[in-house]
PyMOL commands that place a pseudoatom at each C-alpha (Angstrom):
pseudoatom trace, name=CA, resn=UNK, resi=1, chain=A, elem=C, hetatm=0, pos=[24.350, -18.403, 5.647]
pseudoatom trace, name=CA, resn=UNK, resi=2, chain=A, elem=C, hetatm=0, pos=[24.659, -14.611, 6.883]
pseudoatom trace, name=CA, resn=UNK, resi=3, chain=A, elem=C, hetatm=0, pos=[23.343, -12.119, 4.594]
pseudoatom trace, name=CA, resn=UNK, resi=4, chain=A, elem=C, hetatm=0, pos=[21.392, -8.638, 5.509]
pseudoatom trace, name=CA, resn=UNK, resi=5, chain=A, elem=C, hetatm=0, pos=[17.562, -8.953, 6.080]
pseudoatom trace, name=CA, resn=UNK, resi=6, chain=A, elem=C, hetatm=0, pos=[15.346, -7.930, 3.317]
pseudoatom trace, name=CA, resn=UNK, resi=7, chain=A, elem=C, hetatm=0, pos=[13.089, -6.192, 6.299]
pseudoatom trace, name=CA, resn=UNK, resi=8, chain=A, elem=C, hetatm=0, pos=[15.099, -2.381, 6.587]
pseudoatom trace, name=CA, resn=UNK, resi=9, chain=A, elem=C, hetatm=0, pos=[17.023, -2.774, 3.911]
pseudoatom trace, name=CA, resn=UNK, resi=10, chain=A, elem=C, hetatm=0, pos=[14.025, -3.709, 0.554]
pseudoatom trace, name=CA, resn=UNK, resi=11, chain=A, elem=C, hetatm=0, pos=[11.010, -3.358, 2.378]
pseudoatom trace, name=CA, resn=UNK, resi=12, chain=A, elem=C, hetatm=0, pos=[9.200, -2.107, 5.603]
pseudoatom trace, name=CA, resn=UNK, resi=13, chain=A, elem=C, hetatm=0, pos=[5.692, -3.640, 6.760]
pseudoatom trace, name=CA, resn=UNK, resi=14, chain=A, elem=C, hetatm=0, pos=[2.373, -2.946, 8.376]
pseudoatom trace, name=CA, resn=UNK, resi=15, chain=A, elem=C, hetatm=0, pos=[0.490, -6.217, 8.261]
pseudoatom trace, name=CA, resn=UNK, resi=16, chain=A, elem=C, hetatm=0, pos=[-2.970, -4.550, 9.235]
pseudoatom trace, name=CA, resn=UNK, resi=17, chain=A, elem=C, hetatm=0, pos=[-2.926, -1.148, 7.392]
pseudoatom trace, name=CA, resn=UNK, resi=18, chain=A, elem=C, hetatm=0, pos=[-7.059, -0.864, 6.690]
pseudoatom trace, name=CA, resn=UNK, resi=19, chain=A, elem=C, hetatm=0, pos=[-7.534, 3.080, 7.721]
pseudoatom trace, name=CA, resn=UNK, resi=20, chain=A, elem=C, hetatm=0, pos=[-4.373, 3.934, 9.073]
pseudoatom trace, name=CA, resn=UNK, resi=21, chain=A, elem=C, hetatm=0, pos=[-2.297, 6.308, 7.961]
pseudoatom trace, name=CA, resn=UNK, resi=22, chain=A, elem=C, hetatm=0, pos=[0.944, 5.182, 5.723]
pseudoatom trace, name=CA, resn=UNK, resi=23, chain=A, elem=C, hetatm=0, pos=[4.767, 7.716, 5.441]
pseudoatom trace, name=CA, resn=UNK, resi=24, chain=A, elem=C, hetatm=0, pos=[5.692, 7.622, 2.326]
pseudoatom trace, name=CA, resn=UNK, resi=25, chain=A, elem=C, hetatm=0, pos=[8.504, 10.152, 3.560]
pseudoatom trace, name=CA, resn=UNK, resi=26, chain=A, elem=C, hetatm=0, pos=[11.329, 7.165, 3.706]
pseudoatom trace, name=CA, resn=UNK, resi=27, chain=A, elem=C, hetatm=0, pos=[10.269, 4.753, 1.104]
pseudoatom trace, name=CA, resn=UNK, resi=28, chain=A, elem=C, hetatm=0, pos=[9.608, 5.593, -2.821]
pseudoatom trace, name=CA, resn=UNK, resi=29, chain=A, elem=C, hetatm=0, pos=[6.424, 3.765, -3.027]
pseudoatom trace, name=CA, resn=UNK, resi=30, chain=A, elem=C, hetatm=0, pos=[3.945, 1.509, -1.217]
pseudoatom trace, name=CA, resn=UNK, resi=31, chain=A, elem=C, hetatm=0, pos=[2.342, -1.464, -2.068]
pseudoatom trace, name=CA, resn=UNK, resi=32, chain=A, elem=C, hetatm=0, pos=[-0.961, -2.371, -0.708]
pseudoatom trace, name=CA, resn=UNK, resi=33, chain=A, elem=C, hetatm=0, pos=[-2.187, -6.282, -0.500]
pseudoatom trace, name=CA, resn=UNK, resi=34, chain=A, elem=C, hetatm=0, pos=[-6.244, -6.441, -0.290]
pseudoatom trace, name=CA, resn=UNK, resi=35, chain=A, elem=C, hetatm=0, pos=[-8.283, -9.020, 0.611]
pseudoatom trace, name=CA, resn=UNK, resi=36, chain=A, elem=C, hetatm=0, pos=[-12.276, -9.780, 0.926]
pseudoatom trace, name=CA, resn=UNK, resi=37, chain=A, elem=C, hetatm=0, pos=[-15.087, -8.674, -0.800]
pseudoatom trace, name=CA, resn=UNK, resi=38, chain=A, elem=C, hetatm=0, pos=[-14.624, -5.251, -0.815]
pseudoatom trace, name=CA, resn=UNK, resi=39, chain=A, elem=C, hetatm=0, pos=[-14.193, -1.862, -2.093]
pseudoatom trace, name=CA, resn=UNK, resi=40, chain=A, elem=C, hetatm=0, pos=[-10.657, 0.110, -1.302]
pseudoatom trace, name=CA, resn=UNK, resi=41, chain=A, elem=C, hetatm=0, pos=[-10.393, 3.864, -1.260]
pseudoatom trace, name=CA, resn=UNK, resi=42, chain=A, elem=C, hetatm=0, pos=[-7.232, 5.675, -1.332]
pseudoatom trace, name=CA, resn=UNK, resi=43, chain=A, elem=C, hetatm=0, pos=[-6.307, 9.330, 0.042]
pseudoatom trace, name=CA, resn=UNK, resi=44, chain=A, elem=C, hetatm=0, pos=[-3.752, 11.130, 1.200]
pseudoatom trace, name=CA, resn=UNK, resi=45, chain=A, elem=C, hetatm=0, pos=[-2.545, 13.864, 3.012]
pseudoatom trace, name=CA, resn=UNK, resi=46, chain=A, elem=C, hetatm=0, pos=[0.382, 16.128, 4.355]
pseudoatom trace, name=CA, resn=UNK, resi=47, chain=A, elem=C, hetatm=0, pos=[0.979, 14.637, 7.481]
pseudoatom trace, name=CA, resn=UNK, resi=48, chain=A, elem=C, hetatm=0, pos=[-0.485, 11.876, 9.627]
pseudoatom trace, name=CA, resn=UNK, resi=49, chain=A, elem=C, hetatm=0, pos=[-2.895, 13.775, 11.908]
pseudoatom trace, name=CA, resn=UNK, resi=50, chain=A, elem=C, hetatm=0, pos=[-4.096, 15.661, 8.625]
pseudoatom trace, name=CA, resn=UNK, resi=51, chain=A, elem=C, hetatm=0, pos=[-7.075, 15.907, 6.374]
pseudoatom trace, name=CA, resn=UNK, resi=52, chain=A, elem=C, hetatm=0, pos=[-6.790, 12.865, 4.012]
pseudoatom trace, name=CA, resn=UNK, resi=53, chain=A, elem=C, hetatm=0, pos=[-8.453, 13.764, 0.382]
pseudoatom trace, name=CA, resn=UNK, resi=54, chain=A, elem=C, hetatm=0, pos=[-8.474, 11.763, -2.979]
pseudoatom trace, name=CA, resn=UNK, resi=55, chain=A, elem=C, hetatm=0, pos=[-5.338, 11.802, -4.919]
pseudoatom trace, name=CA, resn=UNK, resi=56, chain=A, elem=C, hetatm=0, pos=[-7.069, 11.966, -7.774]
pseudoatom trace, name=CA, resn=UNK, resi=57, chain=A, elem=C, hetatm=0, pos=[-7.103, 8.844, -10.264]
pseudoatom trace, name=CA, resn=UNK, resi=58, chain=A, elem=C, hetatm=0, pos=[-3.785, 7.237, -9.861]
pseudoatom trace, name=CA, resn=UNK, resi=59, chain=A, elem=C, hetatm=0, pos=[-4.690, 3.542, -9.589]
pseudoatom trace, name=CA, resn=UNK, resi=60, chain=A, elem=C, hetatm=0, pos=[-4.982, 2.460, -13.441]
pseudoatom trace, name=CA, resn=UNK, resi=61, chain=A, elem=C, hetatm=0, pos=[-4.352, -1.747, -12.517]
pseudoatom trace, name=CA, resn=UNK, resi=62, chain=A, elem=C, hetatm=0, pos=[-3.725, -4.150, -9.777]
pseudoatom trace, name=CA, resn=UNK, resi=63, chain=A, elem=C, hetatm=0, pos=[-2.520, -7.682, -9.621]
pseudoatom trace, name=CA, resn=UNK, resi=64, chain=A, elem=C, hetatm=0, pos=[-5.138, -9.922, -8.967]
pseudoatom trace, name=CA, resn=UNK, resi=65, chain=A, elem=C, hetatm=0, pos=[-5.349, -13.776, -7.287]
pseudoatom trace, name=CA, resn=UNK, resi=66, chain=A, elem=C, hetatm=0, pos=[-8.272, -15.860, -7.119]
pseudoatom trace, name=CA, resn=UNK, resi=67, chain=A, elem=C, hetatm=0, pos=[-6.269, -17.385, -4.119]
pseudoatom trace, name=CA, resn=UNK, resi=68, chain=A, elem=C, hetatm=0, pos=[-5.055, -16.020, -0.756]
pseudoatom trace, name=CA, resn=UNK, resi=69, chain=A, elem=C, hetatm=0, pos=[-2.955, -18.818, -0.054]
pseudoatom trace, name=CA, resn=UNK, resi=70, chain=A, elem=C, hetatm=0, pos=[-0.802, -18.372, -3.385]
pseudoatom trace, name=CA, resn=UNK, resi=71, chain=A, elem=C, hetatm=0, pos=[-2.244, -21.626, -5.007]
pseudoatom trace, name=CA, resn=UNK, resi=72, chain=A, elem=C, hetatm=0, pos=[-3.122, -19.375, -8.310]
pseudoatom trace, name=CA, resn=UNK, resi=73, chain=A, elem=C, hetatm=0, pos=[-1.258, -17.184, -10.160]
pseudoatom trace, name=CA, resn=UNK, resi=74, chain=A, elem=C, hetatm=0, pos=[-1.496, -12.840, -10.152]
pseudoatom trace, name=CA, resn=UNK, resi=75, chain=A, elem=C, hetatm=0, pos=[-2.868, -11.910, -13.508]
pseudoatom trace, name=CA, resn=UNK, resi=76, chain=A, elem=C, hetatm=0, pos=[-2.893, -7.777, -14.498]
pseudoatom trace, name=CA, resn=UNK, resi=77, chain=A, elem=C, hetatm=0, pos=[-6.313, -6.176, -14.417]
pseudoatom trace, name=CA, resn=UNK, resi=78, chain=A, elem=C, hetatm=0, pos=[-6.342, -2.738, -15.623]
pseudoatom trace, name=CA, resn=UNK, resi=79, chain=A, elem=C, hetatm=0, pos=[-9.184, -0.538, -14.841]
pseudoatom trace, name=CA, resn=UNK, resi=80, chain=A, elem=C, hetatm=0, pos=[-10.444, 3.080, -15.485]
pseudoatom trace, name=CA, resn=UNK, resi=81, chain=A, elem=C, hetatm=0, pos=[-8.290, 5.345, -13.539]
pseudoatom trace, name=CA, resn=UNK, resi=82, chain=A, elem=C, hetatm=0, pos=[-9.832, 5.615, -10.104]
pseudoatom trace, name=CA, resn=UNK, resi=83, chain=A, elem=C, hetatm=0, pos=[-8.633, 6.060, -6.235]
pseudoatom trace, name=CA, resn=UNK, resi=84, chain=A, elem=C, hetatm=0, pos=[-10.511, 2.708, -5.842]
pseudoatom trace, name=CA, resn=UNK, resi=85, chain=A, elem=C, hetatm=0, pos=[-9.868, -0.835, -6.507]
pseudoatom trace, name=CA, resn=UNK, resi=86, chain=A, elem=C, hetatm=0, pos=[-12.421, -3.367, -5.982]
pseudoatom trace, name=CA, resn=UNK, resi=87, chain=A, elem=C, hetatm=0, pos=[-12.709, -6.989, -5.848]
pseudoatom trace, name=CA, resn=UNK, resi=88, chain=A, elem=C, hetatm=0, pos=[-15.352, -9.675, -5.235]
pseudoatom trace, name=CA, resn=UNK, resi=89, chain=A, elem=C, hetatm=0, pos=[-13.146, -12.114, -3.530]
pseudoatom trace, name=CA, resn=UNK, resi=90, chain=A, elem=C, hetatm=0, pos=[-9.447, -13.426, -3.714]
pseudoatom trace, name=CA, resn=UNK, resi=91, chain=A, elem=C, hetatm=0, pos=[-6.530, -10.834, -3.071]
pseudoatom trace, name=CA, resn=UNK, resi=92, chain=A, elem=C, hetatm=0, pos=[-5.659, -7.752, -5.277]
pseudoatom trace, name=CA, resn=UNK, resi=93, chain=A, elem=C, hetatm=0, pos=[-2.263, -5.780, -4.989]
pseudoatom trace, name=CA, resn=UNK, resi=94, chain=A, elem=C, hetatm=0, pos=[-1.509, -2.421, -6.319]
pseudoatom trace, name=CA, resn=UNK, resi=95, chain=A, elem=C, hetatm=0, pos=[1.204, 0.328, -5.996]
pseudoatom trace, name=CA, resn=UNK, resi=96, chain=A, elem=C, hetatm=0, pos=[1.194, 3.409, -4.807]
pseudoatom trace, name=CA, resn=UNK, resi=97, chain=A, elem=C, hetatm=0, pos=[4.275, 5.482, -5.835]
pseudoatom trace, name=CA, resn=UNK, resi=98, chain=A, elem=C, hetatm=0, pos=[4.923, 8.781, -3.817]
pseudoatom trace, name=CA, resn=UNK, resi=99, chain=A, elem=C, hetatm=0, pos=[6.294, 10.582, -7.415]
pseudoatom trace, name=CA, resn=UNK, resi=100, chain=A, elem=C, hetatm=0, pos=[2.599, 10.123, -8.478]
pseudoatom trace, name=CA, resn=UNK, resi=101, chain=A, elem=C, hetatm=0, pos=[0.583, 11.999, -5.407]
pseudoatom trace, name=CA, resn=UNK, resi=102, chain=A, elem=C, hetatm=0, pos=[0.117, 15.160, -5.345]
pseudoatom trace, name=CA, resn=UNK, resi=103, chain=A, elem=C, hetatm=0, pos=[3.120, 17.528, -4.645]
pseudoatom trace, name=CA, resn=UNK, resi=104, chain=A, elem=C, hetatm=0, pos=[3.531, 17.986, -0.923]
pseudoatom trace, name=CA, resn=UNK, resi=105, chain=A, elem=C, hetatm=0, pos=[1.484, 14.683, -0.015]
pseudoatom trace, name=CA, resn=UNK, resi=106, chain=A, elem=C, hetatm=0, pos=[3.179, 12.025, 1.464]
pseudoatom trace, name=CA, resn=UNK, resi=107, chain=A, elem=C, hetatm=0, pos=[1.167, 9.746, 3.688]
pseudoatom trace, name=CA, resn=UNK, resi=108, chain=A, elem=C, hetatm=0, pos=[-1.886, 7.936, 2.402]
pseudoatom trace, name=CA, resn=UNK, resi=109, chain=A, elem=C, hetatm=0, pos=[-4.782, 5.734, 3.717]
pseudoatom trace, name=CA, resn=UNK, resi=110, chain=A, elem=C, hetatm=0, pos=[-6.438, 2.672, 2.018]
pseudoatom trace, name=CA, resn=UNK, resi=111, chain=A, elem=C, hetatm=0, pos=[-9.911, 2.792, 3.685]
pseudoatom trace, name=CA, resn=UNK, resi=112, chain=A, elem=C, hetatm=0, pos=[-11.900, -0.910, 3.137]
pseudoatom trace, name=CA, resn=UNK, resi=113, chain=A, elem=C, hetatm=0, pos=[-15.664, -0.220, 2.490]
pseudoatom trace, name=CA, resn=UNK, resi=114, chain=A, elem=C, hetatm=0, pos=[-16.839, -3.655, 5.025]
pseudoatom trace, name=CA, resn=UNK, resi=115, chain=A, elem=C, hetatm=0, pos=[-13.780, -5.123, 6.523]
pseudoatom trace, name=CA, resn=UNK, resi=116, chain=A, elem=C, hetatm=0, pos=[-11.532, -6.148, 4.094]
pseudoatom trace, name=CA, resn=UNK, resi=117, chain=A, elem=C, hetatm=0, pos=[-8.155, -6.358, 4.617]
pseudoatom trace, name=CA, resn=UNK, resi=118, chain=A, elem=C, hetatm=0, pos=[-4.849, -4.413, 3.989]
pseudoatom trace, name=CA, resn=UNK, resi=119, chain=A, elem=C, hetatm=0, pos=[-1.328, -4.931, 4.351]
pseudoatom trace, name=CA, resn=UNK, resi=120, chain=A, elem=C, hetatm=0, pos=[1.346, -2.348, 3.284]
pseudoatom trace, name=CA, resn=UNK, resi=121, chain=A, elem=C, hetatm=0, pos=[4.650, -3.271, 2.183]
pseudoatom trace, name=CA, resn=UNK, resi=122, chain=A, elem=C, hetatm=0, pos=[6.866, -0.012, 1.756]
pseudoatom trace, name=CA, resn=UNK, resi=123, chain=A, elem=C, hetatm=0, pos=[9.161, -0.894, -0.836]
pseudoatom trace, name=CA, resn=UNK, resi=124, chain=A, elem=C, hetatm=0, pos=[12.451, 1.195, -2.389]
pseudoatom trace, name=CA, resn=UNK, resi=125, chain=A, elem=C, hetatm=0, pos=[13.529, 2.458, 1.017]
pseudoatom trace, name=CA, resn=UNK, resi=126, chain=A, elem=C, hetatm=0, pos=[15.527, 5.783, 1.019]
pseudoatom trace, name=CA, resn=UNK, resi=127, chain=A, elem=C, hetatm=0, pos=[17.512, 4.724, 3.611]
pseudoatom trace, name=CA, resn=UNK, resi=128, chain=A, elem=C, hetatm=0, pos=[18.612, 1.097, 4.845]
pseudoatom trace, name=CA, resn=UNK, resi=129, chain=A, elem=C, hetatm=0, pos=[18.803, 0.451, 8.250]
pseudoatom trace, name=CA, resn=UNK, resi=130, chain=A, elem=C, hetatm=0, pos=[18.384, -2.725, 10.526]
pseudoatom trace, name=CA, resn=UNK, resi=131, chain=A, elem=C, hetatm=0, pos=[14.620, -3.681, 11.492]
pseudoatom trace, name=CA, resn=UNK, resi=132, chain=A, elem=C, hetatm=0, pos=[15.201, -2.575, 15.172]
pseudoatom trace, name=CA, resn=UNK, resi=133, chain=A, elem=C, hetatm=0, pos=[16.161, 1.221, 13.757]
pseudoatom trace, name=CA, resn=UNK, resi=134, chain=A, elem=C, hetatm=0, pos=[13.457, 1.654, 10.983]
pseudoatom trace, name=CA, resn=UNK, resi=135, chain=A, elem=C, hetatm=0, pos=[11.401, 4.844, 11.338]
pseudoatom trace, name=CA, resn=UNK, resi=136, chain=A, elem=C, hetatm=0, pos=[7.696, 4.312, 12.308]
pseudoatom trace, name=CA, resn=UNK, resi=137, chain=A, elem=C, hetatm=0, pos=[6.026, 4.652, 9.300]
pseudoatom trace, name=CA, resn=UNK, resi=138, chain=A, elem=C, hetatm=0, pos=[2.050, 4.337, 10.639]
pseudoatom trace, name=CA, resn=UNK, resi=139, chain=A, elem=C, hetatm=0, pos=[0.007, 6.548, 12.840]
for i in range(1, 139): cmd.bond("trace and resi %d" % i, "trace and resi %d" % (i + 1))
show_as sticks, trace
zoom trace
């Protein structure tokens, strides 16, 4: 059955994310998938090479999993507004829309405290295009 990939034309991915920096410029929002004990920091900045600073508190809840290999289900944790999330084990996932940075801001970094892990899945692309043409959207 032919049909168009879901890679280019929903989503774009960078399977290890931790400290790198993220374009928002070509998708509407990002969501970030964390795993480990850990604590997650969020920043952003106006261009890859520049100074990455807090956001302020734009991460009110994330989707939490006791599981990382989907054997439970995601229940909604909301927490104080922060530019953190934290977790004690399982995976947490959280998203970062680019309406709700800063004006001019449009690549961020999710920093792990000890090692934890990120993926990003960029998500509402402004453009479709096939996975061989998508923009590179980490530094």
């Amino acid at each position: 059955m032919a049909g168009m990939e879901g890679l280019g034309r929903l989503i774009n991915v960078v399977p290890i994310a931790a400290g790198r920096g993220i374009s928002l410029v070509s998708a509407d929002s990002v969501t970030f998938v964390v795993t480990g004990n850990d604590t997650f920091t969020l920043t952003c900045s106006d261009t890859f090479a520049g100074s990455y600073a807090t956001p302020g508190n734009i991460i009110t809840y994330a989707y939490t999993c006791t599981a990382t290999n989907g054997s439970a289900a995601w229940v909604k944790t909301t927490q104080g507004a922060a530019n953190t999330v934290v977790i004690a084990s399982g995976t947490a996932a959280f998203r970062i829309a680019g309406n709700s940075l800063p004006d001019t801001k449009k690549y961020v970094k999710l920093t792990a405290s000890s090692g934890g892990l990120v993926t990003a899945i960029l998500h509402d692309l402004l453009k479709q295009r096939t996975p061989p043409n998508l923009p590179v959207v980490s530094s």
